[in-house]
PDB file of N, CA, C and O in Angstrom:
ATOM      1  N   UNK A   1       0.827  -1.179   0.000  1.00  0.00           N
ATOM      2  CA  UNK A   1       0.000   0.000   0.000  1.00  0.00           C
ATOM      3  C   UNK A   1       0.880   1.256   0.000  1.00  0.00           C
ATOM      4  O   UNK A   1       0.542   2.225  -0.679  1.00  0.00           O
ATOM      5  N   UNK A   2       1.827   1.269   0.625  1.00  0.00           N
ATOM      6  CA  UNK A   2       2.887   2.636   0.543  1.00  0.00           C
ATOM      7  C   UNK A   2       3.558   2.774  -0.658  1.00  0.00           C
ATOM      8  O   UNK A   2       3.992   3.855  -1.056  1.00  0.00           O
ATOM      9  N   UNK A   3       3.651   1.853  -1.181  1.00  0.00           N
ATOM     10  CA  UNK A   3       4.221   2.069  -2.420  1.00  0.00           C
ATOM     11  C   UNK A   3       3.670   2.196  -3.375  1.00  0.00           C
ATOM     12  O   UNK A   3       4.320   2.641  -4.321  1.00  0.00           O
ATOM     13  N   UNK A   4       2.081   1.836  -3.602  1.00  0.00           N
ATOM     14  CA  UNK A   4       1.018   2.184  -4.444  1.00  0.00           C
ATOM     15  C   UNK A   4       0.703   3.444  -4.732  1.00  0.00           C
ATOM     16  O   UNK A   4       0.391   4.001  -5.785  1.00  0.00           O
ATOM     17  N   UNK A   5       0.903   4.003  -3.038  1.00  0.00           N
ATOM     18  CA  UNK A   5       0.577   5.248  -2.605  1.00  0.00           C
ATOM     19  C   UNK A   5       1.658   6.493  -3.240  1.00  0.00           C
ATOM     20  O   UNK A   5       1.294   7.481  -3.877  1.00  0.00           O
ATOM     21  N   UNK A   6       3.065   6.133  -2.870  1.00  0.00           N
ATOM     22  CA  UNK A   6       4.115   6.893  -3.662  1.00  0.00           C
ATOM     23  C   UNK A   6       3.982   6.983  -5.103  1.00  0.00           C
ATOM     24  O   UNK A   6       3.841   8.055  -5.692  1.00  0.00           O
ATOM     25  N   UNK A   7       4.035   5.654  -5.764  1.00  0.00           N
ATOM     26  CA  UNK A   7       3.894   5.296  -7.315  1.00  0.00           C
ATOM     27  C   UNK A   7       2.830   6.364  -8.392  1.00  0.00           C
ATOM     28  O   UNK A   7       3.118   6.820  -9.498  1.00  0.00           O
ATOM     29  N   UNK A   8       1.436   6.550  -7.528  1.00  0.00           N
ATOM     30  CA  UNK A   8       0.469   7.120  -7.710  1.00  0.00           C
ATOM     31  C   UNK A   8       0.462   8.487  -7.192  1.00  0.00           C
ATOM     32  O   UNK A   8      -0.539   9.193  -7.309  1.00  0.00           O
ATOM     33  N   UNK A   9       1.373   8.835  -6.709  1.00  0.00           N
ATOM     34  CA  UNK A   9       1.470  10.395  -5.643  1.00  0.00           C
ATOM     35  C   UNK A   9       0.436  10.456  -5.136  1.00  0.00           C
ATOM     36  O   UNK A   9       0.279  11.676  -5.196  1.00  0.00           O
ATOM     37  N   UNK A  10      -0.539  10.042  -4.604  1.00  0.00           N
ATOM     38  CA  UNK A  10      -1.577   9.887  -3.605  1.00  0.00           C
ATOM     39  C   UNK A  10      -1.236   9.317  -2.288  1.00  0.00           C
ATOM     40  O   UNK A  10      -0.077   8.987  -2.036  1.00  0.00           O
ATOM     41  N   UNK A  11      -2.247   9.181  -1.390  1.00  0.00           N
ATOM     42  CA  UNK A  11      -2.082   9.136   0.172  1.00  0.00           C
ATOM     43  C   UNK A  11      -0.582   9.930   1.047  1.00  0.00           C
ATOM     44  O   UNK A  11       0.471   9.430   1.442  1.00  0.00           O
ATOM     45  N   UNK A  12      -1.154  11.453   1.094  1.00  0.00           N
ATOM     46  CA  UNK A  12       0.157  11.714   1.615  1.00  0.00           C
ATOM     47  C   UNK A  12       0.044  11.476   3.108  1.00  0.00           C
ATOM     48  O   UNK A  12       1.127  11.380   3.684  1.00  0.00           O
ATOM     49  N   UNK A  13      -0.883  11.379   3.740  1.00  0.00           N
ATOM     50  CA  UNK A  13      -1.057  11.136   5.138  1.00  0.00           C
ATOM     51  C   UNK A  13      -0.205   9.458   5.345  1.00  0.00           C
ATOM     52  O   UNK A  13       0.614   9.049   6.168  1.00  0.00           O
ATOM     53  N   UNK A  14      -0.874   8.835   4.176  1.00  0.00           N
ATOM     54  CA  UNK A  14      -0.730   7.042   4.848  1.00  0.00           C
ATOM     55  C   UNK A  14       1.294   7.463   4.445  1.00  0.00           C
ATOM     56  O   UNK A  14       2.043   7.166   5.377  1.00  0.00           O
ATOM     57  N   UNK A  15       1.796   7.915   3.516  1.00  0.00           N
ATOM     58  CA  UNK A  15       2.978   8.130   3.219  1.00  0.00           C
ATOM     59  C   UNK A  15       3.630   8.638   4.613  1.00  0.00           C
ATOM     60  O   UNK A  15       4.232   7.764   5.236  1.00  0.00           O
ATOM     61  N   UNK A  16       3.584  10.215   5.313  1.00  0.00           N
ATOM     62  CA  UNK A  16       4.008  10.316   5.950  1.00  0.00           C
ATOM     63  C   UNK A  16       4.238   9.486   7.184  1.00  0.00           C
ATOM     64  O   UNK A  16       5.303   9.238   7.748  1.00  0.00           O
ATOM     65  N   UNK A  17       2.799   9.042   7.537  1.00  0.00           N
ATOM     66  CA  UNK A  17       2.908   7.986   8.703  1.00  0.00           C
ATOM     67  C   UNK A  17       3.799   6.805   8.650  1.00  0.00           C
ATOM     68  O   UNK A  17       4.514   6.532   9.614  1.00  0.00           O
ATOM     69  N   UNK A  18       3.793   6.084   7.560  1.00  0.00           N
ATOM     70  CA  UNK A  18       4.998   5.376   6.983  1.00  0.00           C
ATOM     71  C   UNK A  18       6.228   5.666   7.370  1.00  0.00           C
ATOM     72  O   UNK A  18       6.861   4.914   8.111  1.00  0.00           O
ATOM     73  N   UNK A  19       6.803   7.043   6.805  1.00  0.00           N
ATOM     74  CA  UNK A  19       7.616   7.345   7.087  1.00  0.00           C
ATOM     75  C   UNK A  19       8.405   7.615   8.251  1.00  0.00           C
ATOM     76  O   UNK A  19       9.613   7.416   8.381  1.00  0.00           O
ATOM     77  N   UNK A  20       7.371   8.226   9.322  1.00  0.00           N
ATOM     78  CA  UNK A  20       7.638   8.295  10.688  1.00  0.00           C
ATOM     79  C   UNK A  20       7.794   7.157  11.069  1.00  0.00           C
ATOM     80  O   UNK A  20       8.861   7.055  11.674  1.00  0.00           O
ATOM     81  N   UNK A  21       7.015   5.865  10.983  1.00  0.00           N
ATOM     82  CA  UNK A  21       7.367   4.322  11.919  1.00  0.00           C
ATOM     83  C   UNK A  21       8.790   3.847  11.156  1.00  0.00           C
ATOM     84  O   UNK A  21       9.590   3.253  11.879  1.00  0.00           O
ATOM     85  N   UNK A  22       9.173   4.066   9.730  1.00  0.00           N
ATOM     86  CA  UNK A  22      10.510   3.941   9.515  1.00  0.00           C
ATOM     87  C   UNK A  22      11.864   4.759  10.250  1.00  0.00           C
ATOM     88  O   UNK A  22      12.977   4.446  10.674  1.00  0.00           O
ATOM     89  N   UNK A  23      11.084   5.923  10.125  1.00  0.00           N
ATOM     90  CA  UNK A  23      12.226   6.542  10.572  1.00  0.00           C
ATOM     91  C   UNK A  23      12.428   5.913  12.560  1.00  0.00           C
ATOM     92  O   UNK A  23      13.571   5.800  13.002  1.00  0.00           O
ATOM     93  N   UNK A  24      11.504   5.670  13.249  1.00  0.00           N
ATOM     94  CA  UNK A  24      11.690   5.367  13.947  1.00  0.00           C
ATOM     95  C   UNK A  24      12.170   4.343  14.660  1.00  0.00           C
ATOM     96  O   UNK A  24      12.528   4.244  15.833  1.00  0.00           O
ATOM     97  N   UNK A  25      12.119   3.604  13.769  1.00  0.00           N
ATOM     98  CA  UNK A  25      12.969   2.491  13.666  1.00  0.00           C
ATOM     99  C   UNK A  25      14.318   2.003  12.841  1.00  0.00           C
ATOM    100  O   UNK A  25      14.909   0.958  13.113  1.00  0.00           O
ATOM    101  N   UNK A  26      14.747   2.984  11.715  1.00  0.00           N
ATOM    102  CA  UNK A  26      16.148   2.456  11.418  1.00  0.00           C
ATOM    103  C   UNK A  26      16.868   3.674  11.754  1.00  0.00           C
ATOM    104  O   UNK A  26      18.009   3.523  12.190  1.00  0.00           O
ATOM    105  N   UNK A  27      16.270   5.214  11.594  1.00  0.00           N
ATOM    106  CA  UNK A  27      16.979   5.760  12.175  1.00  0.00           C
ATOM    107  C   UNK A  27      17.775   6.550  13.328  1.00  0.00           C
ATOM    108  O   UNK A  27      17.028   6.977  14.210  1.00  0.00           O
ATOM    109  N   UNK A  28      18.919   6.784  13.470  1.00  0.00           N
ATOM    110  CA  UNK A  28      19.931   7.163  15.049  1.00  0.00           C
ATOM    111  C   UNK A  28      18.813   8.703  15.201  1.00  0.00           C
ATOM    112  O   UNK A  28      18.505   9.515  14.329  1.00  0.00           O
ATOM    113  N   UNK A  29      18.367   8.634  16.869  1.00  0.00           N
ATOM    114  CA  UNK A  29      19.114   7.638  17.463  1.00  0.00           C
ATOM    115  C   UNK A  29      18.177   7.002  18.286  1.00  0.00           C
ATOM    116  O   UNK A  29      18.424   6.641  19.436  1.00  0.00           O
ATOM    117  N   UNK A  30      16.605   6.792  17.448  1.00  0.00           N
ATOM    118  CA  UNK A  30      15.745   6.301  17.828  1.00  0.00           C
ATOM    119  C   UNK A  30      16.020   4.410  17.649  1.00  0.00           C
ATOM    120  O   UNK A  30      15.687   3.493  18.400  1.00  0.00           O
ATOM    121  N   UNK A  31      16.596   4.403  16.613  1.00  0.00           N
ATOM    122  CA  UNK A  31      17.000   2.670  16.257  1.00  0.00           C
ATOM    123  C   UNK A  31      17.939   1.960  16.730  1.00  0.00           C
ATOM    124  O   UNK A  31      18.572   1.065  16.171  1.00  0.00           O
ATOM    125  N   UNK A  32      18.081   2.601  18.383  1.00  0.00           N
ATOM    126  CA  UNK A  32      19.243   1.984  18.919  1.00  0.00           C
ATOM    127  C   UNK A  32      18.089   1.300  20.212  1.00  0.00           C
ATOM    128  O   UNK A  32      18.613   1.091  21.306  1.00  0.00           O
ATOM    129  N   UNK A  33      16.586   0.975  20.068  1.00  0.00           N
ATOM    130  CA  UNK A  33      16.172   0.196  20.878  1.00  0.00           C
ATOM    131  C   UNK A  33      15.238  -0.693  19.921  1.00  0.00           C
ATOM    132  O   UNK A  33      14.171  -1.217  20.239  1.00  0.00           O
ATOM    133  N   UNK A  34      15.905  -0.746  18.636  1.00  0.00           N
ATOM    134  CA  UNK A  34      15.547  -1.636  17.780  1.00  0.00           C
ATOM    135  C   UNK A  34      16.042  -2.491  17.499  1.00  0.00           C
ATOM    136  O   UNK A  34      17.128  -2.328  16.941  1.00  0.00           O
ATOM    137  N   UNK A  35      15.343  -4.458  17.806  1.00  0.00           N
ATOM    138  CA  UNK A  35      15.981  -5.318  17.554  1.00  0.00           C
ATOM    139  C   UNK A  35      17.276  -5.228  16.453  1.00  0.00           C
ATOM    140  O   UNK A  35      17.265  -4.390  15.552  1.00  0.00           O
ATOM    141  N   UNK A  36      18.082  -5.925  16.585  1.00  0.00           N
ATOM    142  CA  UNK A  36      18.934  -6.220  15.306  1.00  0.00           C
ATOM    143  C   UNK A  36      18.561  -6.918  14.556  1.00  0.00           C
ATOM    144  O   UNK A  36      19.009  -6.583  13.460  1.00  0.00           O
ATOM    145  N   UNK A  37      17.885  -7.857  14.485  1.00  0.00           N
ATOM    146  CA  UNK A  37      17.635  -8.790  13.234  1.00  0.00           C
ATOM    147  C   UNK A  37      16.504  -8.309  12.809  1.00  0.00           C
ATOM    148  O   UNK A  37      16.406  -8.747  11.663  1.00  0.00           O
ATOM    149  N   UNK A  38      15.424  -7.557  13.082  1.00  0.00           N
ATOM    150  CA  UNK A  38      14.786  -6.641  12.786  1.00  0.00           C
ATOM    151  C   UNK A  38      14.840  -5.564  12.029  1.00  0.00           C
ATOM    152  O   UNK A  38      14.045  -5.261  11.139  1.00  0.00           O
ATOM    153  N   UNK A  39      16.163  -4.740  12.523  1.00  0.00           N
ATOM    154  CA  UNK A  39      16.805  -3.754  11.828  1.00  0.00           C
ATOM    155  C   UNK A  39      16.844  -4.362  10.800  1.00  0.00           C
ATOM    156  O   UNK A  39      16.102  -4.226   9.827  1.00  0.00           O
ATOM    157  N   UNK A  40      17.850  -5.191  10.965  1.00  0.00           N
ATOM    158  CA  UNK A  40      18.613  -5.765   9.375  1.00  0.00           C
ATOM    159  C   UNK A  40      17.592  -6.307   8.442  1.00  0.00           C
ATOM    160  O   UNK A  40      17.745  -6.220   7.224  1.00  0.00           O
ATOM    161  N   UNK A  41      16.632  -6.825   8.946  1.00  0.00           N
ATOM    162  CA  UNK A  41      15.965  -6.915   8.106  1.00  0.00           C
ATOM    163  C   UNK A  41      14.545  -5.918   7.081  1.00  0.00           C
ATOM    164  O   UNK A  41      13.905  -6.017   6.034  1.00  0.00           O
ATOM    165  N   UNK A  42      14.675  -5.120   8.126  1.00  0.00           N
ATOM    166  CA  UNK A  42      13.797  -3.996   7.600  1.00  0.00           C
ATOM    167  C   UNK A  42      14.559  -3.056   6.853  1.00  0.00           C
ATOM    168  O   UNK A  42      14.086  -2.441   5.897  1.00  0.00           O
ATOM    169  N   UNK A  43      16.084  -2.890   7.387  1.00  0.00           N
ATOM    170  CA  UNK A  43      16.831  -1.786   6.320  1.00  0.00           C
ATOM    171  C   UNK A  43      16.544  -2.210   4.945  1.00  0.00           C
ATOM    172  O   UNK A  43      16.269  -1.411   4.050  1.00  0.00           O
ATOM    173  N   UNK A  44      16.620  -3.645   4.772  1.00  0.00           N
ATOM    174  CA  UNK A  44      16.982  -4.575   3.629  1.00  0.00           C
ATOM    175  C   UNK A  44      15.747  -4.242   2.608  1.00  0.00           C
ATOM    176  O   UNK A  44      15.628  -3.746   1.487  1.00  0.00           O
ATOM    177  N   UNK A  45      14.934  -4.764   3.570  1.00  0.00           N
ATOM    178  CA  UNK A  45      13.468  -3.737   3.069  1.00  0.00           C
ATOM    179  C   UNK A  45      13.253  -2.735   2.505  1.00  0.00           C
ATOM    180  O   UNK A  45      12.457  -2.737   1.567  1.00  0.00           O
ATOM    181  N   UNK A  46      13.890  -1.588   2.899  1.00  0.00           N
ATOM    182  CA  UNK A  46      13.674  -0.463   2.701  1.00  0.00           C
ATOM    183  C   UNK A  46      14.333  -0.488   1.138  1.00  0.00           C
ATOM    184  O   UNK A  46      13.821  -0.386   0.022  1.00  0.00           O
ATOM    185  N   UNK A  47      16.068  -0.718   1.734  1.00  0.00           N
ATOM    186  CA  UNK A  47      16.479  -0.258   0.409  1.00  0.00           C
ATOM    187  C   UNK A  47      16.472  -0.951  -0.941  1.00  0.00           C
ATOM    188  O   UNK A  47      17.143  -0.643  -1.926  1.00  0.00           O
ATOM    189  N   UNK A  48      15.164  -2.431  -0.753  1.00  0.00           N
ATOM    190  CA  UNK A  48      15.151  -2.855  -1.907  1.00  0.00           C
ATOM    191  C   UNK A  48      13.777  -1.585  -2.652  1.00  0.00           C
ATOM    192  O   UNK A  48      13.095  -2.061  -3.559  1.00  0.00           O
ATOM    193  N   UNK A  49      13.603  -0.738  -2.412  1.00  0.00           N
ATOM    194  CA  UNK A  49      12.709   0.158  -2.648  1.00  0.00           C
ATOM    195  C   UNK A  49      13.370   1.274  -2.868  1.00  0.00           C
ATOM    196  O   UNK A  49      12.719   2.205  -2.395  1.00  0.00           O
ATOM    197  N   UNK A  50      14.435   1.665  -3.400  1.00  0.00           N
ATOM    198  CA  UNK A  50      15.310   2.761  -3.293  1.00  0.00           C
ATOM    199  C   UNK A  50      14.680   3.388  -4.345  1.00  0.00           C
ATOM    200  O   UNK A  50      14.500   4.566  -4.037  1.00  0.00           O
ATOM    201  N   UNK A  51      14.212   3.109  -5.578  1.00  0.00           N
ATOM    202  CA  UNK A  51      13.583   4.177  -6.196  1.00  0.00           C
ATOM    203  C   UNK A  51      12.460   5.074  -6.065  1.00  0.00           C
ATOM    204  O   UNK A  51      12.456   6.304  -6.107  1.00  0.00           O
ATOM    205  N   UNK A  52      11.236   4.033  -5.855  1.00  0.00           N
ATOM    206  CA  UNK A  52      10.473   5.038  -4.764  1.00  0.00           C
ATOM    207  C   UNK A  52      10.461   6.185  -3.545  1.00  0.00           C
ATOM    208  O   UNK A  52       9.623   7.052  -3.295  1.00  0.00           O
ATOM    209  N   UNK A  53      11.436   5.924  -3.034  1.00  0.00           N
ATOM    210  CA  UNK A  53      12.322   6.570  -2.045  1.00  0.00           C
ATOM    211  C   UNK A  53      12.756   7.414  -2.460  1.00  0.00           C
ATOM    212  O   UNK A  53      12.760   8.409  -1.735  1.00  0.00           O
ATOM    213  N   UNK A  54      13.423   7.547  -3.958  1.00  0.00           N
ATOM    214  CA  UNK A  54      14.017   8.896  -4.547  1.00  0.00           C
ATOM    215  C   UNK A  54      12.770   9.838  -4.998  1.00  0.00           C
ATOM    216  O   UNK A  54      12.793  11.067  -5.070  1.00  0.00           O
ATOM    217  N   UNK A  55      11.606   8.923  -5.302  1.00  0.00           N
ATOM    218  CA  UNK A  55      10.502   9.515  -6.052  1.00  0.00           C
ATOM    219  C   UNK A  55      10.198  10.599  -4.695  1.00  0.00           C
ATOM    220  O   UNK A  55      10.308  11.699  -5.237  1.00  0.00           O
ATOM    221  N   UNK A  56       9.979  10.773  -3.697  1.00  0.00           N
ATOM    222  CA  UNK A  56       9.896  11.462  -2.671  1.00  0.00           C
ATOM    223  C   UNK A  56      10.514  12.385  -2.298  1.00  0.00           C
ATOM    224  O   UNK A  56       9.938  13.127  -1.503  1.00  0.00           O
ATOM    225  N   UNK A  57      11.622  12.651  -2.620  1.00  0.00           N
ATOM    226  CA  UNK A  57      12.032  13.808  -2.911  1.00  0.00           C
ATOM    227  C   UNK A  57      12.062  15.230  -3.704  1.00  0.00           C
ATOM    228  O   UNK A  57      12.835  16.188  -3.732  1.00  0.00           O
ATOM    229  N   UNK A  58      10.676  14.845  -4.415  1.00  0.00           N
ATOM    230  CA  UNK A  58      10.194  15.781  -5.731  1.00  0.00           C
ATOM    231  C   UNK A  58       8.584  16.379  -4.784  1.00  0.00           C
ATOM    232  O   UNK A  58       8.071  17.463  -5.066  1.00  0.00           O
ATOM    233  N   UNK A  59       7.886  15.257  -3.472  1.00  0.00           N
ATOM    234  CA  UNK A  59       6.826  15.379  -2.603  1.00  0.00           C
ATOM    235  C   UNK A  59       7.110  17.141  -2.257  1.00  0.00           C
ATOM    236  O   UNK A  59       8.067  17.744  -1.772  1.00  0.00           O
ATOM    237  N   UNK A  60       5.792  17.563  -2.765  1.00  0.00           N
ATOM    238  CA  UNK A  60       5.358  18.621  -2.216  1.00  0.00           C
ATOM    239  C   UNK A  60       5.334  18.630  -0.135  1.00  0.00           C
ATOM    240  O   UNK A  60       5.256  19.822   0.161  1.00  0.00           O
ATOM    241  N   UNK A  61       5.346  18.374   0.259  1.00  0.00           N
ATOM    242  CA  UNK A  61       5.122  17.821   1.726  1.00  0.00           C
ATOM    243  C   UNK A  61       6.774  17.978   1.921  1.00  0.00           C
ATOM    244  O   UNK A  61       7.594  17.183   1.460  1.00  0.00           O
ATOM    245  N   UNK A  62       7.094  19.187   2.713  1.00  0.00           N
ATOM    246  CA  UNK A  62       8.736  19.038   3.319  1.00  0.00           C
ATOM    247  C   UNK A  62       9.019  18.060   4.497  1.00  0.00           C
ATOM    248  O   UNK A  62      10.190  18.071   4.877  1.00  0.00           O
ATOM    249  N   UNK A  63       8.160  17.204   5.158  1.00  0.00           N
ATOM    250  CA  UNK A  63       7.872  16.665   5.720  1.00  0.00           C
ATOM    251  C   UNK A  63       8.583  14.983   5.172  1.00  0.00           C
ATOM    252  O   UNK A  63       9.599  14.356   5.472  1.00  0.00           O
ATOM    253  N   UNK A  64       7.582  14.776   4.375  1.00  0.00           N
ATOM    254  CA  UNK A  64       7.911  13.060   3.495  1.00  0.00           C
ATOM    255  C   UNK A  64       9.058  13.796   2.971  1.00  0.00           C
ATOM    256  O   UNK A  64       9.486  12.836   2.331  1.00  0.00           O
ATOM    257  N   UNK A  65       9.670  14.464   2.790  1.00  0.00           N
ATOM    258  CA  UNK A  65      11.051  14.843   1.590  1.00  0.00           C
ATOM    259  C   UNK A  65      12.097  14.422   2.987  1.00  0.00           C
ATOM    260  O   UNK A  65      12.810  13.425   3.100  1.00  0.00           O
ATOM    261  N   UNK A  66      11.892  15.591   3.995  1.00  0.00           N
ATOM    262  CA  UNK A  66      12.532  14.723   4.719  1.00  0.00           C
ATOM    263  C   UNK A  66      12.507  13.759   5.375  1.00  0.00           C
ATOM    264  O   UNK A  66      13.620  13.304   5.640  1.00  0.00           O
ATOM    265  N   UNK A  67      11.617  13.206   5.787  1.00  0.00           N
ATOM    266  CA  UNK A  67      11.850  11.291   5.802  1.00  0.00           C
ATOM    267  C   UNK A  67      12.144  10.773   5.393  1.00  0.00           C
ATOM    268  O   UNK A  67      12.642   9.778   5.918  1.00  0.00           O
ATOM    269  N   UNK A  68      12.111  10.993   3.751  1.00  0.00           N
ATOM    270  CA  UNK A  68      13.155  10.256   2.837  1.00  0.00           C
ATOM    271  C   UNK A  68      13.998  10.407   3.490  1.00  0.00           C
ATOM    272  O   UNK A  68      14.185   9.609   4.409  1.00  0.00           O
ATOM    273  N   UNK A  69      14.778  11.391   3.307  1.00  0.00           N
ATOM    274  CA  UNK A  69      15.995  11.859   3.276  1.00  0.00           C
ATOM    275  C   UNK A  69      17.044  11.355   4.531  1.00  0.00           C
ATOM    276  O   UNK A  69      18.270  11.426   4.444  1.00  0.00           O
ATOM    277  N   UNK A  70      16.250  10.796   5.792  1.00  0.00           N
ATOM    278  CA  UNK A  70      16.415  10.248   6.955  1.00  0.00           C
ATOM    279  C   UNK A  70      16.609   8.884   6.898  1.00  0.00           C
ATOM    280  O   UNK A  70      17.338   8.273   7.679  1.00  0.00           O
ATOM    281  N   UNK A  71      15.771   8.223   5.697  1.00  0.00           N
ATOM    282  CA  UNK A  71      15.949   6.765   5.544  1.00  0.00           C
ATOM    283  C   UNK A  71      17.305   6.422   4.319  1.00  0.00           C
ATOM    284  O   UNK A  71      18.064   5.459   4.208  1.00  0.00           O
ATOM    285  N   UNK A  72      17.190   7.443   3.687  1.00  0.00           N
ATOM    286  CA  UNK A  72      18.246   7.143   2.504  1.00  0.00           C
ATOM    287  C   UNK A  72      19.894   7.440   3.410  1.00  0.00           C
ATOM    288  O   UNK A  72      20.908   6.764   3.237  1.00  0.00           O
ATOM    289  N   UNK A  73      19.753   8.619   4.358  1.00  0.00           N
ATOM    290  CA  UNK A  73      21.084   8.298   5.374  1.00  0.00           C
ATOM    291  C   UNK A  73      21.483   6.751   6.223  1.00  0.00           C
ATOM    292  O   UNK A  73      22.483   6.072   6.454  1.00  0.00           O
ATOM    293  N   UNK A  74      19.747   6.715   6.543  1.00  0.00           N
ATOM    294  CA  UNK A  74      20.430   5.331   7.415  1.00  0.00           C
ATOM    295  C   UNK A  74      20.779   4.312   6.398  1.00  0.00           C
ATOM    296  O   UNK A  74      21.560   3.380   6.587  1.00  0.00           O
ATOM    297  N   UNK A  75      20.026   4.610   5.116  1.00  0.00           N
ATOM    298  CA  UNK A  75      20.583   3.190   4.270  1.00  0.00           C
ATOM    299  C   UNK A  75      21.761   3.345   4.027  1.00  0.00           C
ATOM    300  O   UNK A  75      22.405   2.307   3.879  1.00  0.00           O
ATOM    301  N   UNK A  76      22.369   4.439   3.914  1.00  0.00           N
ATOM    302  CA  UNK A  76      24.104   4.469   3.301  1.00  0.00           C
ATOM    303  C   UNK A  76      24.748   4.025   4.340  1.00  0.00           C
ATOM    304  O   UNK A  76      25.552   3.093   4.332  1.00  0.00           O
ATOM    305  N   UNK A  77      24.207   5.095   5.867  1.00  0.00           N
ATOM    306  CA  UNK A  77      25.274   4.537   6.984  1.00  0.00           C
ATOM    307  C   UNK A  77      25.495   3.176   7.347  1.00  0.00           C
ATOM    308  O   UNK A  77      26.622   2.681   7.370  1.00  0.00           O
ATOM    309  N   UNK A  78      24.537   2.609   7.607  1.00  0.00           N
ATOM    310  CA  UNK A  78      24.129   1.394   8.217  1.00  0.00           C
ATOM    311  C   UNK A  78      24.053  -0.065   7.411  1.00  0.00           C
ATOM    312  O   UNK A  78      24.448  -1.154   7.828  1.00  0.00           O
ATOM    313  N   UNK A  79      23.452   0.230   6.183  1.00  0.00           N
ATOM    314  CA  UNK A  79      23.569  -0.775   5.439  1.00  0.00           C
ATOM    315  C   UNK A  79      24.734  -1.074   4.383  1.00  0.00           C
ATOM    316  O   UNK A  79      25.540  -0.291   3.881  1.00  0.00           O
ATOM    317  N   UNK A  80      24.600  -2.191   4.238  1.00  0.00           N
ATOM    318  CA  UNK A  80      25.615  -2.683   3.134  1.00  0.00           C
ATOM    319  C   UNK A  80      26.144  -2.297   2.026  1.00  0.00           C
ATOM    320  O   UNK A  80      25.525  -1.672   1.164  1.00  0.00           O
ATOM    321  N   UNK A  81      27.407  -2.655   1.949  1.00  0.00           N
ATOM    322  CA  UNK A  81      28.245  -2.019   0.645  1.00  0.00           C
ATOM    323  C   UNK A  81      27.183  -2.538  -0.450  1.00  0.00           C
ATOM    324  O   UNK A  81      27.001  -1.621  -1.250  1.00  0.00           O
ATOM    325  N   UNK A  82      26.651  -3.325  -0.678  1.00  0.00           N
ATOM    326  CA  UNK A  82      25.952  -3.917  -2.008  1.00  0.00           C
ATOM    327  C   UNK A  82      24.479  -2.840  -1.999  1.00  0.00           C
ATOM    328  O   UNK A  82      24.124  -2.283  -3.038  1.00  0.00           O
ATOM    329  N   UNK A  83      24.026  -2.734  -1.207  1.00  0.00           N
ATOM    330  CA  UNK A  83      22.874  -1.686  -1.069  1.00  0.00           C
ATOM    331  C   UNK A  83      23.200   0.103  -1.305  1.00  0.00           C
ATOM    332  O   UNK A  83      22.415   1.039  -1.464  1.00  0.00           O
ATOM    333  N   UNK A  84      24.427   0.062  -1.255  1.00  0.00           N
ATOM    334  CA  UNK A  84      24.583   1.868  -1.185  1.00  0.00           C
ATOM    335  C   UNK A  84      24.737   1.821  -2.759  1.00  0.00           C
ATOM    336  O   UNK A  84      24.066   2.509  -3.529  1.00  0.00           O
ATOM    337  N   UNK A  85      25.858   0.782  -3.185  1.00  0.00           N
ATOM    338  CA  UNK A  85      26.151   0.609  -4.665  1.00  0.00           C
ATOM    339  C   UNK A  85      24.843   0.657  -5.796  1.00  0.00           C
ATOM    340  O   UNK A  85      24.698   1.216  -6.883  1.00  0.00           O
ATOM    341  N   UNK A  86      23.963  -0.245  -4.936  1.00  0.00           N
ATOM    342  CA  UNK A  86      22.897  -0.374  -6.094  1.00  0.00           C
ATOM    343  C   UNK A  86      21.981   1.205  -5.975  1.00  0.00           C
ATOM    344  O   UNK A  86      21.431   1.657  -6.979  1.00  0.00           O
ATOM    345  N   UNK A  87      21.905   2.081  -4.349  1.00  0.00           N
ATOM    346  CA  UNK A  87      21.417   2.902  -4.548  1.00  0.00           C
ATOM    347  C   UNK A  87      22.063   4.008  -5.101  1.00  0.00           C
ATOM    348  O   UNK A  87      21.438   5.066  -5.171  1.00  0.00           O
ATOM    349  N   UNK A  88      23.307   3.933  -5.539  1.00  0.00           N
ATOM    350  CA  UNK A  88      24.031   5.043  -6.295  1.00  0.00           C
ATOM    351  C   UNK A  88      24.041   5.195  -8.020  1.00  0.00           C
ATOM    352  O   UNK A  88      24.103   6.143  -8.803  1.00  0.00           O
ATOM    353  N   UNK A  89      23.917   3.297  -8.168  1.00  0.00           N
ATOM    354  CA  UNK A  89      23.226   3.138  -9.610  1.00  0.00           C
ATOM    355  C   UNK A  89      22.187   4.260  -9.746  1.00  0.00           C
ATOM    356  O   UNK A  89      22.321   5.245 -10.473  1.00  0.00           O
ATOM    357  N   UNK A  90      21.308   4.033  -9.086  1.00  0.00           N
ATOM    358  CA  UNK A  90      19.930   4.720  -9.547  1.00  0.00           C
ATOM    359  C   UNK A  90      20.145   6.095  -9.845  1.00  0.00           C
ATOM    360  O   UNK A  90      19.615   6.762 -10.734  1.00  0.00           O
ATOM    361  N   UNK A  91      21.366   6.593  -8.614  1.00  0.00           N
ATOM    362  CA  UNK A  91      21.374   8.278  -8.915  1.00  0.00           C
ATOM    363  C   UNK A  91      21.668   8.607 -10.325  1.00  0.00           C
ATOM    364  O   UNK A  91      21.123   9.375 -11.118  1.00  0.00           O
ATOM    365  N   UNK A  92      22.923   7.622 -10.437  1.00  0.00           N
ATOM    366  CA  UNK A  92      23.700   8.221 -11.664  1.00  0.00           C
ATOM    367  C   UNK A  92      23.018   7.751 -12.739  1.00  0.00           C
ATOM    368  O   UNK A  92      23.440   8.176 -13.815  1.00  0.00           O
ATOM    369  N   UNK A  93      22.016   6.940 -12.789  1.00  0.00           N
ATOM    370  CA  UNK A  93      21.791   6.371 -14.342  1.00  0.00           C
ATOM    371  C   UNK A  93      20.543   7.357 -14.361  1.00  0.00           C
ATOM    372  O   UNK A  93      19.835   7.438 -15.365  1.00  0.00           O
TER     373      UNK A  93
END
């Protein structure tokens, strides 16, 4: 549904709320009372969605722009060399 929601630029409410339970959970320095295998597995989550994620940054709402912008840090910091790589593909291509 969040991604229906981005795809379609509709639901900015269900979007933001999204965004807040992400951010509250992968990112510092609220995600330091977040399981680890949890984490890891929700970062993984996230950044298999990295384009949508960029699509949000164009969101009228300074709000969702920055939540992106909060999740695309924790994905670089936190996650894997293979995940920053594939999300840097996207920039440059």
């Amino acid at each position: 549904m969040f991604i229906d929601h981005i795809d379609k630029g509709t639901g900015a409410l269900v979007v933001s709320s999204m965004l807040d339970f992400l951010t509250f959970a992968l990112c510092a320095p609220y995600s330091e009372t977040t399981d680890g295998t949890h984490f890891d597995t929700l970062l993984s989550m996230v950044a298999d969605k990295g384009r949508q994620l960029f699509r949000l940054f164009q969101h009228t709402s300074l709000a969702i722009v920055k939540g992106a912008g909060l999740l695309m840090k924790a994905i670089i910091e936190e996650g894997e060399a293979r995940n920053f790589c594939k999300d840097a593909g996207i920039i440059f291509s």
